[in-house]
C-alpha positions as CSV (number, residue, x, y, z in Angstrom):
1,X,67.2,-25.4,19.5
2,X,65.8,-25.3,15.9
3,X,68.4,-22.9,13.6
4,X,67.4,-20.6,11.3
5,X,67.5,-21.6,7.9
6,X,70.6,-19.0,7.2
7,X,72.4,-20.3,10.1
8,X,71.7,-24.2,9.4
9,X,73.3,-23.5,5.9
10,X,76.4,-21.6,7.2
11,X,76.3,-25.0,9.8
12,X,76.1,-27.6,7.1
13,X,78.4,-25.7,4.5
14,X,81.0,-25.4,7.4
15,X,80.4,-29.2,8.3
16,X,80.5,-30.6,5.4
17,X,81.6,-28.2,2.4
18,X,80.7,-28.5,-1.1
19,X,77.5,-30.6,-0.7
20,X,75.5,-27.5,0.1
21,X,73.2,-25.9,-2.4
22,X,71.4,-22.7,-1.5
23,X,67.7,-21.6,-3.0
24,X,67.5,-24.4,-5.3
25,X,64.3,-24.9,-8.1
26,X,62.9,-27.7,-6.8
27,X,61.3,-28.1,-10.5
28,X,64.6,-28.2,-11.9
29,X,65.6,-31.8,-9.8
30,X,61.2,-32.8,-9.9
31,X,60.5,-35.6,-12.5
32,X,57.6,-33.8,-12.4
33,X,59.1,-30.4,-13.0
34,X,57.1,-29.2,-9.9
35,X,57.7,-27.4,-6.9
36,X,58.6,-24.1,-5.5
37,X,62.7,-23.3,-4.0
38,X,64.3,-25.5,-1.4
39,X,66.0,-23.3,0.8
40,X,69.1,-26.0,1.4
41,X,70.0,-28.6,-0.4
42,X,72.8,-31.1,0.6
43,X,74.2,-34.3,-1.4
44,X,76.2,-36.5,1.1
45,X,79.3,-37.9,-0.8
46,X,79.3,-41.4,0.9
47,X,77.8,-43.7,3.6
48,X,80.0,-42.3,5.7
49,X,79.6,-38.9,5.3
50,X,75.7,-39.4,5.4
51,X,76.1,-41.4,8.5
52,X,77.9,-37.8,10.1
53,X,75.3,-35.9,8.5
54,X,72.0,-37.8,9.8
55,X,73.8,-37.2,13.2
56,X,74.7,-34.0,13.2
57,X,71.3,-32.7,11.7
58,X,69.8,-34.3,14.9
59,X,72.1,-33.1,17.5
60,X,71.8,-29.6,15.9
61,X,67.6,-30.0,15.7
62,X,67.5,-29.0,12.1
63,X,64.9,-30.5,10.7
64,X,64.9,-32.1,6.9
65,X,63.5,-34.6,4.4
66,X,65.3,-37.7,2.4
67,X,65.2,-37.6,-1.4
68,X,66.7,-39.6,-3.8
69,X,65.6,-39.1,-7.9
70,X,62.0,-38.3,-7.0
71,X,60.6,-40.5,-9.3
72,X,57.3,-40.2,-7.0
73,X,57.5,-37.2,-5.6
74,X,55.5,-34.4,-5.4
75,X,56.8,-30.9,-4.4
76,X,55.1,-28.2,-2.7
77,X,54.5,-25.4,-4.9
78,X,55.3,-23.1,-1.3
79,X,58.9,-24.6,-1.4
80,X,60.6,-26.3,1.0
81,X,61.6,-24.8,4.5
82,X,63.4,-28.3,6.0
83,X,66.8,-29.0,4.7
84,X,66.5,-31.9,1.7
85,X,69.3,-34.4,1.8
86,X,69.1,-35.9,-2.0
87,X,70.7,-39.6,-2.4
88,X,72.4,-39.2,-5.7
89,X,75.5,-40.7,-8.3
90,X,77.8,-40.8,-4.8
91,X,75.5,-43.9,-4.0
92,X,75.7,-45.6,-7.4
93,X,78.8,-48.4,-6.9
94,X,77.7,-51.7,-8.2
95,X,79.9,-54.9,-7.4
96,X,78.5,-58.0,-9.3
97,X,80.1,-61.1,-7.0
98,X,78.6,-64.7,-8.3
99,X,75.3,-64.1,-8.5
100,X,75.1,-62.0,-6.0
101,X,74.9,-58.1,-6.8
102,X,75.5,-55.5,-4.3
103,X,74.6,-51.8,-5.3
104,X,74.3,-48.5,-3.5
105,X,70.9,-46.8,-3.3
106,X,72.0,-43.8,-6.1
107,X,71.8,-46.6,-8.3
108,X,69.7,-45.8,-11.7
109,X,67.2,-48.6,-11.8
110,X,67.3,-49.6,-15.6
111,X,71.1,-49.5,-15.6
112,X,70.8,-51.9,-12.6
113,X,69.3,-54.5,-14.7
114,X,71.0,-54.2,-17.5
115,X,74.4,-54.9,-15.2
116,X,72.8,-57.7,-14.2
117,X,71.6,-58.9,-17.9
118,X,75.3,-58.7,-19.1
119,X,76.4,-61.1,-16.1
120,X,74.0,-63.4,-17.3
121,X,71.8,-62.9,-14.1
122,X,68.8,-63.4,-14.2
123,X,65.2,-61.6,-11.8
124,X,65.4,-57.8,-11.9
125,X,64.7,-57.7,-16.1
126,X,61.1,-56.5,-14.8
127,X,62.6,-53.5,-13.2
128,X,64.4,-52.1,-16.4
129,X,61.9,-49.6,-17.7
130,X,61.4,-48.0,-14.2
131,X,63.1,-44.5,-14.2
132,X,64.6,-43.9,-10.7
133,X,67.4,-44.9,-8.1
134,X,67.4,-47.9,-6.0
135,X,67.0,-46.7,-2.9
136,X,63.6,-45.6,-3.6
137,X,62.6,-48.4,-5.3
138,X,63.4,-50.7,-2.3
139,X,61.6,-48.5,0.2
140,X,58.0,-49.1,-2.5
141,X,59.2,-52.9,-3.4
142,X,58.3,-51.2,-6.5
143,X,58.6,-53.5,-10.0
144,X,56.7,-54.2,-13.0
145,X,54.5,-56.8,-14.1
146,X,53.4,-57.7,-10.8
147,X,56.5,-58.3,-9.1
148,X,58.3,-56.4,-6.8
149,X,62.4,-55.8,-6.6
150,X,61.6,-57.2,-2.9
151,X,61.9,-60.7,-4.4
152,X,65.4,-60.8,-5.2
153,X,66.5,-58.7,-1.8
154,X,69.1,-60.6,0.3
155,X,70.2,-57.4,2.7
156,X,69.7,-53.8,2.9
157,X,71.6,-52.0,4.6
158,X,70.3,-47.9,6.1
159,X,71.1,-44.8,8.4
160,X,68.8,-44.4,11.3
161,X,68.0,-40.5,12.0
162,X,71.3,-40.8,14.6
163,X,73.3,-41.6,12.0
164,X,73.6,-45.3,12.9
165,X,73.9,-48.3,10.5
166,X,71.4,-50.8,10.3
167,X,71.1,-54.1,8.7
168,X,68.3,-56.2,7.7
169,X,67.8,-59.5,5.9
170,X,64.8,-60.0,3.7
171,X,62.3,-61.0,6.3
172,X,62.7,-58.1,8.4
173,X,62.1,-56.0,6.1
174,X,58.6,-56.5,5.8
175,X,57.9,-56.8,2.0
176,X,54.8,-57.0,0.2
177,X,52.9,-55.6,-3.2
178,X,54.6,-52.1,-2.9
179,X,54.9,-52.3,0.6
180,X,58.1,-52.2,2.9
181,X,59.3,-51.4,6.7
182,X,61.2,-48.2,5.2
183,X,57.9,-47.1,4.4
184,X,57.1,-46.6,8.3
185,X,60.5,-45.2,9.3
186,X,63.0,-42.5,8.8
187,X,66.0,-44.8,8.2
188,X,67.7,-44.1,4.6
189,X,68.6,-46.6,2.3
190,X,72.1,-46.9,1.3
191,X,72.8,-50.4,-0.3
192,X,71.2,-53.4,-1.1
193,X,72.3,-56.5,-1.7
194,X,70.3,-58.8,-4.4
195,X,70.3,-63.0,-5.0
196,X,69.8,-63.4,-8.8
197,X,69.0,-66.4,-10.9
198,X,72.1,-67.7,-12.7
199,X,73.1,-69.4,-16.0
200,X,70.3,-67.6,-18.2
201,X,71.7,-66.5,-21.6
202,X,72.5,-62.8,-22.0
203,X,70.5,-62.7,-25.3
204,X,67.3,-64.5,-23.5
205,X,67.4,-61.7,-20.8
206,X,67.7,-59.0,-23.4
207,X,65.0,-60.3,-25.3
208,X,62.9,-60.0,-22.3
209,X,64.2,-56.7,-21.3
210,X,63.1,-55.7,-24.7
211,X,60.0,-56.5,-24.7
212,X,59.3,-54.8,-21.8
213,X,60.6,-51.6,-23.0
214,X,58.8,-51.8,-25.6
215,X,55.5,-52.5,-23.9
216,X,56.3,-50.0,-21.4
217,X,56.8,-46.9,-24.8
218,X,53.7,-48.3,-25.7
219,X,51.6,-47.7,-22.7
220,X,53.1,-45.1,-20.8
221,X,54.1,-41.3,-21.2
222,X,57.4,-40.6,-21.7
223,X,57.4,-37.1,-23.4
224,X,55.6,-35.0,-20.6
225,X,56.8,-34.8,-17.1
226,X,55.7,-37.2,-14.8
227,X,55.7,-39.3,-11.6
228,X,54.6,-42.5,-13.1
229,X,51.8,-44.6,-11.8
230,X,49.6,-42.2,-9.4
231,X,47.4,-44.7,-7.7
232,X,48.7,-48.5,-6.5
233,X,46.6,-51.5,-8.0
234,X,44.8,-53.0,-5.6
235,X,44.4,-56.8,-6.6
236,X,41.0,-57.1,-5.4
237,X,39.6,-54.2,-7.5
238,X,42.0,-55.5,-10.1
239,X,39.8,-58.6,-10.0
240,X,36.4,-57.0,-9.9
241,X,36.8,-53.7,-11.9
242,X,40.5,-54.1,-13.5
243,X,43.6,-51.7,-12.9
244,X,43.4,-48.4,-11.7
245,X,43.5,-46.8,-15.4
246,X,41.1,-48.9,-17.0
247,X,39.0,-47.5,-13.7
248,X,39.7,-44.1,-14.2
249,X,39.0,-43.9,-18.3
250,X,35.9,-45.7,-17.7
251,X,34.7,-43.1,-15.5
252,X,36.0,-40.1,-18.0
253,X,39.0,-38.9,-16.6
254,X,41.3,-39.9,-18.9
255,X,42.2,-36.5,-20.8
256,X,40.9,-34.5,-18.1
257,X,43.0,-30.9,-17.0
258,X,43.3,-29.1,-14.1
259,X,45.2,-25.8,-14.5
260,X,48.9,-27.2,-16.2
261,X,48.1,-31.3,-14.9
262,X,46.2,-33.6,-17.2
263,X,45.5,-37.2,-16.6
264,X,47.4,-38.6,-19.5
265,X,45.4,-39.5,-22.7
266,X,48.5,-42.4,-23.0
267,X,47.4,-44.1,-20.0
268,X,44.6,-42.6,-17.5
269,X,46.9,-43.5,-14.2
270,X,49.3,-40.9,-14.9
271,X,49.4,-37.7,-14.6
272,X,51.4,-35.3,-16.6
273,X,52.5,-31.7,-16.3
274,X,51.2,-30.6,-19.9
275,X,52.7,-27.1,-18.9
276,X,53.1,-24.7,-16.0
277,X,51.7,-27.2,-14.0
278,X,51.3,-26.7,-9.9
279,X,51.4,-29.0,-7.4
280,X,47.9,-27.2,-6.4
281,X,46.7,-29.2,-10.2
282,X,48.0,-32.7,-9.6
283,X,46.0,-32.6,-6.0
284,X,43.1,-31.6,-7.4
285,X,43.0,-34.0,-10.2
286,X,44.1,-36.8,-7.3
287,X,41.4,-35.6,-5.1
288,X,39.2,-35.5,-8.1
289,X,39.6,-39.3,-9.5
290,X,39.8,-40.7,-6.0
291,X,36.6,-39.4,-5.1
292,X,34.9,-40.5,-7.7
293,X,35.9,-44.3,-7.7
294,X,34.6,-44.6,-4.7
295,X,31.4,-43.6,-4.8
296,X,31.1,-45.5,-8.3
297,X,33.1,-49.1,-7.1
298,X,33.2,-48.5,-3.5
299,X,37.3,-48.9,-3.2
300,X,39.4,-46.4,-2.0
301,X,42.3,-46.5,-4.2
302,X,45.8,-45.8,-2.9
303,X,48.3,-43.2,-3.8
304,X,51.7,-43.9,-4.4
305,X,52.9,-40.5,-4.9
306,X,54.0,-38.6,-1.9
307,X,53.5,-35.2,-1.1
308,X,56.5,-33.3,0.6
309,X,55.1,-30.6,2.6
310,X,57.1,-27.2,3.1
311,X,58.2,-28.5,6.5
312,X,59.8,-30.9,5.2
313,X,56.9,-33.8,5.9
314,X,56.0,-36.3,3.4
315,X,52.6,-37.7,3.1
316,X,50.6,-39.7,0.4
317,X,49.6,-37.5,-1.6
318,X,45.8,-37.9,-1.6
319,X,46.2,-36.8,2.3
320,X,47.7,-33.7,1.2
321,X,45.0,-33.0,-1.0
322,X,42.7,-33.2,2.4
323,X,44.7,-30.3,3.9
C-alpha cells in the first residue's frame, strides 16, 4: 500500500532518525540551481544503514529516486513527490592499499585524483576537473579527454532495491564511452575499487593534473550554474562534423536564451542558468538544439543529463522534453 507522503516521513524519521529532511529546495542541493521542493529527503549514514533503507522503502511501497551530487541532474520545476535518497560525505572513506584505491561512492571526484596523485598513482588525473561524487561518475563511466573512470575499475560494489549487496568485477559491469550496467538498473553504487598505474612521480602527475585544469577554466563555465556537458559525443559525428559544441555554434546556438537558460557563450554544449532559470528553459533549449542537428547532419545526438520527474522517475532529458 503506497503511504502518504506525511505518513512515509513520520515512517522514515521513526526508522531511521536524523536523516530525514522535510520540504526541501531542490535548487538549493541542484548544480543547476533548479527545481521545485522535495517533499522528503533522506541521507543514509552508511552501507549499512542504506542497505535497511532500500529494504524497508520496498516492503513499505514508498516509492523514491537515488541522488548523489547531481552533477547531471535535472529537477522538475513541479517538485518532487517520491522520496530522494541523496548519496553524500557518509560515502566518502578512501583507503589507498598498494596501488589499489578503494573509495565510497560520496567521494568528490577531483579530491579522488588528487589522493591518488599524492600516492604516486597514476590513471584517474583525467577525472580531476569533473565536479561530482563517484558514485555517479561510475554509473556514466564518465572522464575526460576521451577516457572513461571505467578503465581503472577493479570492483564495484551496490544495493539492489531489496536492500541486497552486489558485487561486480569489471567485465560485468558492462562499460563503454559513458555507458554502464548501472545505467539499466536500480542498484546504488556504494564503493568502488580502482587498479592504478604505479611508480609515476608525484610532480609528473601534478603537472598533468594541471594542465587539465587549466584547459578545463579555459573551455568550460564555471561562474554560472550548470550540469556540465548536455549532449554525449558521439565518435562518429565527432569524425564527420566534430564534437557536439562545435555542432551546436555552427548552427547558432551558442548564446542562445530561453527564459533564465542560455547555451553558454564559453562553450555551446553547456547550458547555464543565467538567472531564474526553470527546468521548463533547459528542455526547451534541449529540445531546441537537438532538433535542429538532425535535420542539418542527420545524427541524433544523446543527452546525458537526466530529467527527474515529480514521481520520482528519471529519464534523459531530451525524453522529458517530449512529454
Amino acid at each position: 500500500m503506497q503511504l502518504s507522503k506525511h505518513h512515509a516521513a513520520d515512517a522514515l524519521e521513526n526508522a531511521f532518525p536524523g536523516t530525514v529532511l522535510r520540504d526541501l529546495s531542490l535548487a538549493t542541493i541542484s548544480r543547476w540551481r533548479i527545481g521545485g521542493r522535495a517533499d522528503v529527503v533522506i541521507r543514509p549514514r552508511s552501507i549499512e544503514e542504506l542497505c535497511h533503507l532500500r529494504a524497508f522503502l520496498a516492503t513499505a511501497g514508498i516509492r523514491h529516486v537515488v541522488i548523489g551530487a547531481t552533477s547531471n541532474l535535472l529537477f522538475a520545476d513541479e517538485g518532487l513527490r517520491a522520496v530522494a535518497v541523496q548519496i553524500g560525505n557518509c560515502f566518502s572513506n578512501v583507503v589507498v592499499s598498494g596501488t589499489d584505491i578503494t573509495a565510497g561512492a560520496g567521494t568528490w571526484v577531483p579530491g579522488l585524483a588528487r589522493r591518488a596523485m599524492q600516492a604516486g598513482l597514476s590513471g584517474i588525473e583525467h577525472t580531476c576537473g569533473i565536479p561530482g561524487t563517484l558514485g555517479g561518475l561510475v554509473c556514466m563511466n564518465g572522464g575526460s579527454q576521451r577516457h572513461g573512470i571505467g578503465e581503472a575499475i577493479v570492483e564495484v560494489t551496490s544495493v539492489d532495491t531489496g536492500g541486497r549487496l552486489r558485487r561486480r568485477d569489471a567485465a560485468e559491469c558492462d562499460f563503454a564511452y559513458r555507458r554502464s550496467v548501472f545505467q539499466g538498473n536500480d542498484e546504488v553504487v556504494v564503493s568502488v575499487r580502482l587498479a592504478l598505474a604505479p611508480g609515476a612521480a608525484r610532480a609528473d602527475i601534478r603537472r598533468r593534473m594541471l594542465a587539465i585544469m587549466g584547459d578545463r577554466r579555459r573551455k568550460f563555465p564555471h561562474r554560472t550554474p550548470n550540469c556540465g556537458s548536455v549532449f554525449v559525443s558521439n565518435p562518429a559525428m565527432y569524425a564527420q562534423y566534430g564534437s557536439p559544441g562545435a555542432v551546436i555554434e555552427r548552427l547558432g546556438f551558442k548564446g542562445r536564451r530561453l527564459g533564465g537558460a542560455e547555451v553558454s557563450p564559453q562553450h555551446a554544449n553547456f547550458i547555464v542558468n543565467s538567472g531564474g532559470a526553470r527546468a521548463q528553459d533547459v528542455l526547451g533549449l534541449i529540445t531546441g538544439i537537438k532538433t535542429l542537428v538532425h535535420r542539418e547532419t542527420g545524427y541524433d545526438m544523446e543527452v546525458e543529463a537526466r530529467y527527474v520527474r515529480p514521481n520520482g522517475v528519471m529519464v534523459p532529458a531530451d525524453g522529458a522534453a517530449l512529454d
